[in-house]
N, C-alpha and C positions, 0 to 999 in steps of 0.2 A: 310318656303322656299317652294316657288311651280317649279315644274319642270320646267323649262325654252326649248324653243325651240333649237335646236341645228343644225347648216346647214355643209353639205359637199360640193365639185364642184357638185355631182349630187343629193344626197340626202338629205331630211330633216325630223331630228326627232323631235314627237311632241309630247305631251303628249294625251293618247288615250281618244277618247270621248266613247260612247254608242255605237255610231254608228257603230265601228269597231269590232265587237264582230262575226259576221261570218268571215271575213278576219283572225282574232287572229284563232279562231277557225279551221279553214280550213289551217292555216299555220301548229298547232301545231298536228293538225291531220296528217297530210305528214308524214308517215312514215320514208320515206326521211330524213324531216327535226328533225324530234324529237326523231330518235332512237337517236341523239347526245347532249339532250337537258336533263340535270335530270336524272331521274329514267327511261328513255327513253317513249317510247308512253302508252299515257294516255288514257280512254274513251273521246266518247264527253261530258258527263257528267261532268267529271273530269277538262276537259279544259275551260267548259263552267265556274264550279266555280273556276276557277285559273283567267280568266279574270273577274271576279265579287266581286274577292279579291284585281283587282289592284286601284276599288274604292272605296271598303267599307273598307280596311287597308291600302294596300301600300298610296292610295295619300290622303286619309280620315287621318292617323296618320303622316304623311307627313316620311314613315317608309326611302325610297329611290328614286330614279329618274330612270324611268321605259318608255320608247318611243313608240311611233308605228312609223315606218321608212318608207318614203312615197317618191315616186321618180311621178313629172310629178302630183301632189295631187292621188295619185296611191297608194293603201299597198302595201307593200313591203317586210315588216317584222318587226322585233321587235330588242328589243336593251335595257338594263339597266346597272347601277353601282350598287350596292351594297354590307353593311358589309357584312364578311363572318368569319366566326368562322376556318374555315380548307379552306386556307391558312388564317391566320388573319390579316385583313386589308378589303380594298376594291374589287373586283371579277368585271369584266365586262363579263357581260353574251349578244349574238347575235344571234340571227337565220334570214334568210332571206330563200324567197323563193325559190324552186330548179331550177328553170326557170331564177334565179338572180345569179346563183353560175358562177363564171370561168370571171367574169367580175371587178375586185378591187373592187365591194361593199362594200362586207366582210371587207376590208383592211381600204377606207373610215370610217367604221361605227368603229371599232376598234380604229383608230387613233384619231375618234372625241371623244369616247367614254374615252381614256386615256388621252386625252388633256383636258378634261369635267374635270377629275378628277386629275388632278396634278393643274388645275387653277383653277376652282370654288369652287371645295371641298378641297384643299391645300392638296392634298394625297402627299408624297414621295413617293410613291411605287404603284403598280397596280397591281394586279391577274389575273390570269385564270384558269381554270382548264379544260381541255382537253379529253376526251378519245384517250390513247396512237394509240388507230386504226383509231384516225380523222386527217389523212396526210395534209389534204389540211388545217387545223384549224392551226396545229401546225407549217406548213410551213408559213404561213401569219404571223401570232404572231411570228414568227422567225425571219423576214423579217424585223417586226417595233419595234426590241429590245428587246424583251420578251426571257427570256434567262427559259430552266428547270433548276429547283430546287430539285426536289424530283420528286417519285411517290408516289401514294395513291394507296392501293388495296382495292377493292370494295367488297363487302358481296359477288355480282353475279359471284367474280373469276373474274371481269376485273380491267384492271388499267385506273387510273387517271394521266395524267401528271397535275403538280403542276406547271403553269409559272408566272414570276414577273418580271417587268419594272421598273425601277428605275427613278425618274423625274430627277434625272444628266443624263441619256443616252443620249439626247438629243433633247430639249423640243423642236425645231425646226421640229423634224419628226413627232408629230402630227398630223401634216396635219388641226391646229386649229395658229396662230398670238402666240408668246407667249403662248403657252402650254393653251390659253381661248377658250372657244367654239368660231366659226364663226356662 
């Protein structure tokens, strides 16, 4: 299975080339963007091989489906589905640029990203996982069905909120035909 392209009204994710490796890098460098991303901010070093793993493993072992989010042939940000062991099932992970926040990207990239996975990947159910201090993360996914479940407490002393989307909520708010990518 190779990643397939995925279109919103404004956005389109695509599977990343070579070429987008300062864009990756300069995204997850934003302190901005990555104190809410993982283990929060990483070296350059660190992100350089995090994008160098998403072709020698993630799309090399065909591990998950993993995007670069491009508005206008523009980066824009990133975007994947992936297993996850805590919550178990599938995780839809997003960051976009801070220059792209306050506009329903976010909400687009979410919607196609749980639609992606309740139709191509036949999920029942969807993940996230949140820091309890990312308001505006947890309002969005609040918005397109994503109900909490739990928390997780983190080694650092912070918490995690634990959310999950049910494909009965209803596959029509995808913002994808039929819960299928557009």
């Amino acid at each position: 299975m190779t990643t397939p392209a995925l279109h919103t009204a404004r956005l389109r994710l695509e599977p990343y080339t070579p070429s987008d490796e300062e864009d990756f890098v300069a995204l997850f460098q934003d302190a901005r963007v990555s104190r809410w991303m993982g283990e929060g901010p990483a070296t350059e070093a660190e992100d350089r091989a995090l994008f160098g793993r998403i072709f020698s493993k993630v799309y090399a072992q065909d591990l998950f489906d993993v995007w670069a989010v491009r508005r206008g042939g523009r980066f824009f940000g990133h975007a994947e589905i992936k297993p996850s062991s805590d919550p178990d099932g599938h995780e839809i992970v997003y960051a976009l640029a801070a220059a792209a926040w306050g506009q329903g990207f976010g909400t687009e990239i979410a919607r196609a990203l749980t639609g992606y996975g309740f139709g191509a990947l036949g999920l029942t159910e969807v993940h996230a996982t949140v820091a309890a201090e990312n308001t505006a993360s947890l309002a969005l996914l609040g918005r397109i069905g994503f109900r909490h479940v739990r928390d997780r407490a983190e080694d650092d002393g912070g918490t995690t909120r634990v959310l999950t989307r049910s494909a009965a909520f209803d596959t029509a708010d995808t913002g994808c035909a039929a819960g299928q990518p557009r």
